[in-house]
MMTF fields as JSON, N, C-alpha, C and O atoms, coordinates in Angstrom:
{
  "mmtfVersion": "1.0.0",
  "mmtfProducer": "UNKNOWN",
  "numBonds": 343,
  "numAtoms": 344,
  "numGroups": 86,
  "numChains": 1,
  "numModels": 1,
  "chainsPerModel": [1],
  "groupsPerChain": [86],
  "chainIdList": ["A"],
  "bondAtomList": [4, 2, 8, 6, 12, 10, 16, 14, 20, 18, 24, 22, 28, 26, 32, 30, 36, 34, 40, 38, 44, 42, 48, 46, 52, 50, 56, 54, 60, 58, 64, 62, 68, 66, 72, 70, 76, 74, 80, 78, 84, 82, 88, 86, 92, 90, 96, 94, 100, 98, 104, 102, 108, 106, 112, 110, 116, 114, 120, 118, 124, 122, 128, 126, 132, 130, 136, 134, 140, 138, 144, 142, 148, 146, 152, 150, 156, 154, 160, 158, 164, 162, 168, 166, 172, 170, 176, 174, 180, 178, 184, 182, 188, 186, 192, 190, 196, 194, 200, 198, 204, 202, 208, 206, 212, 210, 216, 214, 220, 218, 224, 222, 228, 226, 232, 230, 236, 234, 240, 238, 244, 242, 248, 246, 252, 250, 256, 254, 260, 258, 264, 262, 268, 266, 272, 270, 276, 274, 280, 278, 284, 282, 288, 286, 292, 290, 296, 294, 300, 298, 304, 302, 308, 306, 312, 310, 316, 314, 320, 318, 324, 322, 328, 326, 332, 330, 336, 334, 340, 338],
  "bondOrderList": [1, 1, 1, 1, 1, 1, 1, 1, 1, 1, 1, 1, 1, 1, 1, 1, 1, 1, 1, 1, 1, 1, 1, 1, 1, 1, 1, 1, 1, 1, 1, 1, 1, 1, 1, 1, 1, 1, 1, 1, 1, 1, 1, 1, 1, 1, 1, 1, 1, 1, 1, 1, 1, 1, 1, 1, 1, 1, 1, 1, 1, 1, 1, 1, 1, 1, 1, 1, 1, 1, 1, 1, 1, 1, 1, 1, 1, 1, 1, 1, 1, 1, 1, 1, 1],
  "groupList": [{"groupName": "UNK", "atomNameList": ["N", "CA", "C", "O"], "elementList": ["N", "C", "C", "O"], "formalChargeList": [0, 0, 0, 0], "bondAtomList": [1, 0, 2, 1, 3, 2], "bondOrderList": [1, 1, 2], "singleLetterCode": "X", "chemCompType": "L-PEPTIDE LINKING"}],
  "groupTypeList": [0, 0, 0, 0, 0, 0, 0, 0, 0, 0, 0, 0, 0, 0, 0, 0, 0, 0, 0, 0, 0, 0, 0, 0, 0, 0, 0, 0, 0, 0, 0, 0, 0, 0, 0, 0, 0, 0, 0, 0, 0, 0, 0, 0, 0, 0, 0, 0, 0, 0, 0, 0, 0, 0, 0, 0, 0, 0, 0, 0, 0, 0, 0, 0, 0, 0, 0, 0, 0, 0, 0, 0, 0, 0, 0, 0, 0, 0, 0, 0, 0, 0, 0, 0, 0, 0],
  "groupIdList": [1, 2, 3, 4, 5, 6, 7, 8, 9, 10, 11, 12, 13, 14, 15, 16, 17, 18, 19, 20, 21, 22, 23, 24, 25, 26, 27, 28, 29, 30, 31, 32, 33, 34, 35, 36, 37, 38, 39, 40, 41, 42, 43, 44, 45, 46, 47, 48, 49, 50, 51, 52, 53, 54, 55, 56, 57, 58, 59, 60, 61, 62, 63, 64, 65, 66, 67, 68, 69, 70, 71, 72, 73, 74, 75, 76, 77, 78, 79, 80, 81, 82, 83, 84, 85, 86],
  "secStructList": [7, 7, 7, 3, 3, 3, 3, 3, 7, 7, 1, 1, 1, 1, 7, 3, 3, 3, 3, 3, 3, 3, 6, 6, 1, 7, 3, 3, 3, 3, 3, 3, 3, 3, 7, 7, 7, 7, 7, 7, 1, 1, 7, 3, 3, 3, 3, 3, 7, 7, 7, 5, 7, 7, 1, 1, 7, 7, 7, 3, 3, 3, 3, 3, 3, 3, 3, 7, 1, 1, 1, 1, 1, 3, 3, 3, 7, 7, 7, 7, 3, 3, 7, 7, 7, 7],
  "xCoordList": [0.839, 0.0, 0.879, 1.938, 0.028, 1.185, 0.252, -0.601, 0.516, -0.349, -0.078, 0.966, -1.441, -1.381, -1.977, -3.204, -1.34, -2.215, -1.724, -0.624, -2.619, -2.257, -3.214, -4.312, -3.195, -4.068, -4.493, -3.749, -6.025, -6.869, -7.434, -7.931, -7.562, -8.474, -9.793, -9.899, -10.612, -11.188, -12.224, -12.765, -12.456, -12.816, -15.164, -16.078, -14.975, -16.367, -16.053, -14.992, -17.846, -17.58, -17.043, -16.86, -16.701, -16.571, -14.802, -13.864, -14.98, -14.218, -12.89, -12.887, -11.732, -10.295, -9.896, -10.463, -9.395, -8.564, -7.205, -6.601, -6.478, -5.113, -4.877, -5.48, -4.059, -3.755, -2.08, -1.321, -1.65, 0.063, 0.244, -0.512, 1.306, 1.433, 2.647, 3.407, 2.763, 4.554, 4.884, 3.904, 6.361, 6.802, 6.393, 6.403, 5.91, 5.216, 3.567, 2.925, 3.171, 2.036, 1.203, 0.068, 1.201, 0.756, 0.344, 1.01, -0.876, -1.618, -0.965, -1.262, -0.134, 0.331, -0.466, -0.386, -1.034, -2.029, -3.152, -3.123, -4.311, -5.826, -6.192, -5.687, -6.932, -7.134, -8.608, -9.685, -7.999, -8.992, -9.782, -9.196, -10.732, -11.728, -11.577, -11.816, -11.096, -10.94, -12.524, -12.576, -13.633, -14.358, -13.992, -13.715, -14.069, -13.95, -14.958, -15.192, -15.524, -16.406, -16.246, -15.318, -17.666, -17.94, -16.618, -16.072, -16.504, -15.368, -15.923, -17.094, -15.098, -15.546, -14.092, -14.316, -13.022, -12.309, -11.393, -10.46, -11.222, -9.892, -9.175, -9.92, -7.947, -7.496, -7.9, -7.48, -8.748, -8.732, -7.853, -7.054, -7.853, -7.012, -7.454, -8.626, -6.961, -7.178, -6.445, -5.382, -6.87, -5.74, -6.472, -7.656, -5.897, -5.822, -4.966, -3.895, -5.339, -4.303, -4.406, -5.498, -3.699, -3.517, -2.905, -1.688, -3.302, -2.99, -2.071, -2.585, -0.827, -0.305, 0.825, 1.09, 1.358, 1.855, 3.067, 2.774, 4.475, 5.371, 6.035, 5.596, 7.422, 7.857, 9.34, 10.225, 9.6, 11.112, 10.856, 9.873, 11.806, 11.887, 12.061, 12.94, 10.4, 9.866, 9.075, 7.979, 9.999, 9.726, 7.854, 7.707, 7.012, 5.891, 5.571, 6.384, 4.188, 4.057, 2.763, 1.778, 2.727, 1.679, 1.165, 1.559, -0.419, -1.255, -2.601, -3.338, -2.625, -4.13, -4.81, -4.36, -6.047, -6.517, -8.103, -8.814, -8.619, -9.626, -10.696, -10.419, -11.803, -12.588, -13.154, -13.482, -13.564, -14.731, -15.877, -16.327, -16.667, -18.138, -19.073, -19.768, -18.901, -19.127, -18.834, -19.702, -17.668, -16.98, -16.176, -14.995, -16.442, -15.824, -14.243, -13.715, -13.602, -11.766, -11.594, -12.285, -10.413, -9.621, -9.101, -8.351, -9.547, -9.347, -8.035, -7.265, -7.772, -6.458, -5.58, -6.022, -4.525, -3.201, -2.472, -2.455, -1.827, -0.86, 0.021, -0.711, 0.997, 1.72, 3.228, 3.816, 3.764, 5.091, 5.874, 5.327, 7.127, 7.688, 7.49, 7.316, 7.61, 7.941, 8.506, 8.166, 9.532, 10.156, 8.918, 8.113, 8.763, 7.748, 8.859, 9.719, 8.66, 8.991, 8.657, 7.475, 9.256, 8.159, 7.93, 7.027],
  "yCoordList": [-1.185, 0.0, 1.242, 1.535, 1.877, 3.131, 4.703, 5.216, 5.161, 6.038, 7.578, 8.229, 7.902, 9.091, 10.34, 10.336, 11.388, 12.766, 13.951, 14.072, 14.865, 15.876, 16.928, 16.463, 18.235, 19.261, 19.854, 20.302, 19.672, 20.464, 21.295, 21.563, 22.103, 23.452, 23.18, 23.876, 21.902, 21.657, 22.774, 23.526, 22.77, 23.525, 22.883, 23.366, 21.517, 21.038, 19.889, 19.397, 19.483, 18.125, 17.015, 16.267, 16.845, 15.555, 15.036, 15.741, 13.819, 13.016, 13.193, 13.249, 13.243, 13.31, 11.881, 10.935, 11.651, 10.642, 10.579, 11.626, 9.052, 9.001, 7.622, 6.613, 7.644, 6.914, 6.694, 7.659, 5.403, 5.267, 4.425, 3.456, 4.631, 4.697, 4.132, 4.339, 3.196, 3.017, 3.741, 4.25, 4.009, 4.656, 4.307, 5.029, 2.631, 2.072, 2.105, 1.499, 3.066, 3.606, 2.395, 2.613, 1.283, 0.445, 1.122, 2.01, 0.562, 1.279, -0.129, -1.32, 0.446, -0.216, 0.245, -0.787, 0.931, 0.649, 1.063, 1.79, 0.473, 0.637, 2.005, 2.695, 2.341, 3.808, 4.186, 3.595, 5.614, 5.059, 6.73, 7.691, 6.66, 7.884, 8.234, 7.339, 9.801, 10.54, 11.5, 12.514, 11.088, 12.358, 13.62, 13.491, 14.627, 15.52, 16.742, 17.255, 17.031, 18.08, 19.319, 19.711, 19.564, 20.962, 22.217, 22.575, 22.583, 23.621, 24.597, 24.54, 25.346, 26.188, 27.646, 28.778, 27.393, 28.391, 28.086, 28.277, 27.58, 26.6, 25.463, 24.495, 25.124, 23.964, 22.608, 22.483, 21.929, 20.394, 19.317, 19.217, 18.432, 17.381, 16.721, 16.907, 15.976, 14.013, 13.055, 13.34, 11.807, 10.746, 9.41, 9.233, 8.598, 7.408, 6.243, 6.407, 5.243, 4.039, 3.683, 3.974, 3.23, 3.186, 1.204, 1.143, 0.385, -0.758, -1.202, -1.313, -1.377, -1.876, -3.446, -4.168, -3.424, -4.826, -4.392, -3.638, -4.96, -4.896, -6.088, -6.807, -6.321, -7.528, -6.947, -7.584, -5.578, -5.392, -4.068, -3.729, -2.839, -1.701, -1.092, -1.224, -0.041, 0.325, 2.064, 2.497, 2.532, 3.917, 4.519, 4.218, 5.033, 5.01, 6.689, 7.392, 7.413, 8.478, 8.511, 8.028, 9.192, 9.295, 10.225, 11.099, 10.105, 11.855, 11.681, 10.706, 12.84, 13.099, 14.197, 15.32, 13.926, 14.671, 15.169, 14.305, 16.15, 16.169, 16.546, 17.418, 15.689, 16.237, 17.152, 17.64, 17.872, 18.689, 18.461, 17.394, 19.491, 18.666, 19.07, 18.308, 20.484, 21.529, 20.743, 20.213, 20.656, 20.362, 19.202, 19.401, 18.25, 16.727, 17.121, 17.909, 16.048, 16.067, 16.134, 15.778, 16.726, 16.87, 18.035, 18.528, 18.993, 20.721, 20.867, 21.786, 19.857, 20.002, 18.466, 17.325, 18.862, 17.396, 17.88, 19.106, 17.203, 17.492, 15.998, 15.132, 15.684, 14.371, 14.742, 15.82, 12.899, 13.346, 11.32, 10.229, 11.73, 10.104, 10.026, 10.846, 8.774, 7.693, 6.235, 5.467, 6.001, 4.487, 3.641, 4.351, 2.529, 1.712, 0.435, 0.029, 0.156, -1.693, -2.208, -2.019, -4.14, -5.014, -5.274, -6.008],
  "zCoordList": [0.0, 0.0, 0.0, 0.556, -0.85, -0.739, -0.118, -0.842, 0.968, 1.518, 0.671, 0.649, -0.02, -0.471, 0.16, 0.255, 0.598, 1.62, 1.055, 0.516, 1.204, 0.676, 0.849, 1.154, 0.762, 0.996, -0.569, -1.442, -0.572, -1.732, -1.559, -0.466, -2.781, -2.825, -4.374, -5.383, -3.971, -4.764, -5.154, -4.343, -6.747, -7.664, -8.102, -8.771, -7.102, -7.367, -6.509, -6.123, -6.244, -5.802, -5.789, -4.829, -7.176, -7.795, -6.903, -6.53, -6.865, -5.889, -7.151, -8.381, -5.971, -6.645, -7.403, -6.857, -8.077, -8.679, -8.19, -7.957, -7.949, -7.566, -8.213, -7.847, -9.09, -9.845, -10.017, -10.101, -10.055, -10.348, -11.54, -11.603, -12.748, -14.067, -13.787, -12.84, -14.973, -14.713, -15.88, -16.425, -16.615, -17.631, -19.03, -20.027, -18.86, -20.096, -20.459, -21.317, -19.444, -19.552, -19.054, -19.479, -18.398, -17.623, -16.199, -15.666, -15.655, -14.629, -13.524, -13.617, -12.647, -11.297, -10.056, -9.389, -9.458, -8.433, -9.181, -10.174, -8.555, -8.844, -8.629, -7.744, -9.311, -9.125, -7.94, -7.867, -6.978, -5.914, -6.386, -6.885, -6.151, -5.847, -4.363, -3.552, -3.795, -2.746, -2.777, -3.473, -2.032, -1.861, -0.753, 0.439, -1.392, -0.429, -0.848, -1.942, 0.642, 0.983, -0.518, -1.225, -0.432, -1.646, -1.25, -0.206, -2.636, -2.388, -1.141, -0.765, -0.649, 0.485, 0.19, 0.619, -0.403, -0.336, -0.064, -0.844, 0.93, 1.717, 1.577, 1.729, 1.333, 1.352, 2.781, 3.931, 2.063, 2.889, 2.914, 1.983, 3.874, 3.49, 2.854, 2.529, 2.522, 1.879, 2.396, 2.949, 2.308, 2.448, 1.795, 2.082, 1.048, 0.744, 0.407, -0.176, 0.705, 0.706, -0.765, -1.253, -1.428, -3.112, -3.119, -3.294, -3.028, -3.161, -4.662, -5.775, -4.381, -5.661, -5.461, -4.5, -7.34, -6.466, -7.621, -8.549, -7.458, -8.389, -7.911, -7.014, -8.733, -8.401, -8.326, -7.755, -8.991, -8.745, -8.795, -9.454, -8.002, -7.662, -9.046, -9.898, -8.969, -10.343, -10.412, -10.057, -10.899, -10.804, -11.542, -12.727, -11.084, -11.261, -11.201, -10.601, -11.929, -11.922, -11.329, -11.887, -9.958, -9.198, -8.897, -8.125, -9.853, -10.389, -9.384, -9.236, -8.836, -8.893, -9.071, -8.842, -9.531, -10.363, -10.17, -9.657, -10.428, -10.473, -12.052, -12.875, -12.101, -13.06, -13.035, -11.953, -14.509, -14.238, -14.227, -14.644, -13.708, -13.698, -14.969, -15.642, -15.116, -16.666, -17.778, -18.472, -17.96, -19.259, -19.298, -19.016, -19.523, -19.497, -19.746, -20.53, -18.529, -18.856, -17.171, -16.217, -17.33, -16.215, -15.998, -16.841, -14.28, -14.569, -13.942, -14.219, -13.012, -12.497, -12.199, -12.066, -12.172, -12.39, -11.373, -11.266, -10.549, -10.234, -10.005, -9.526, -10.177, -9.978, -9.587, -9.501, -9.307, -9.047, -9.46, -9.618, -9.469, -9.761, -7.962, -7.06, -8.061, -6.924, -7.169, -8.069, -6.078, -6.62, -5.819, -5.217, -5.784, -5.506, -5.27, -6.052, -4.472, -3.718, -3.673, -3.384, -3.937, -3.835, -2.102, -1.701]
}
């Protein structure tokens, strides 16, 4: 498990995305939905556990994201590398 937290300043309801990618564009943990409370102005927390599995120490790109609710896509990204262990 890989614990993901972080502080948002969500833009709509709709629940965050956290997702981990390896470089071959293969999806290595399951992707989890974060709900968090209607925007209000302020940064909230988050936290979620991200379940993955590798078999040898494997560098991965770990985004989350939120949709829009208006206009189909994605209004904000933010990610970062991480090494991952078996």
């Amino acid at each position: 498990m890989l614990l993901v937290s972080g502080l948002v300043n969500p833009s709509s309801s709709n629940p965050l995305v956290v997702e981990m990618v390896a470089e071959d564009g293969q999806p290595i943990g399951t992707t989890r939905l974060v709900n968090v409370p209607p925007p209000r102005g302020s940064l909230l927390p988050f936290a979620v556990d991200v379940p993955y599995t590798v078999t040898k120490p494997t560098w991965v790109r770990l985004m989350v994201s939120e949709r829009a609710s208006r206009i189909p896509g994605t209004t904000h990204l933010s990610s970062i590398e991480v090494l991952l262990s078996p």
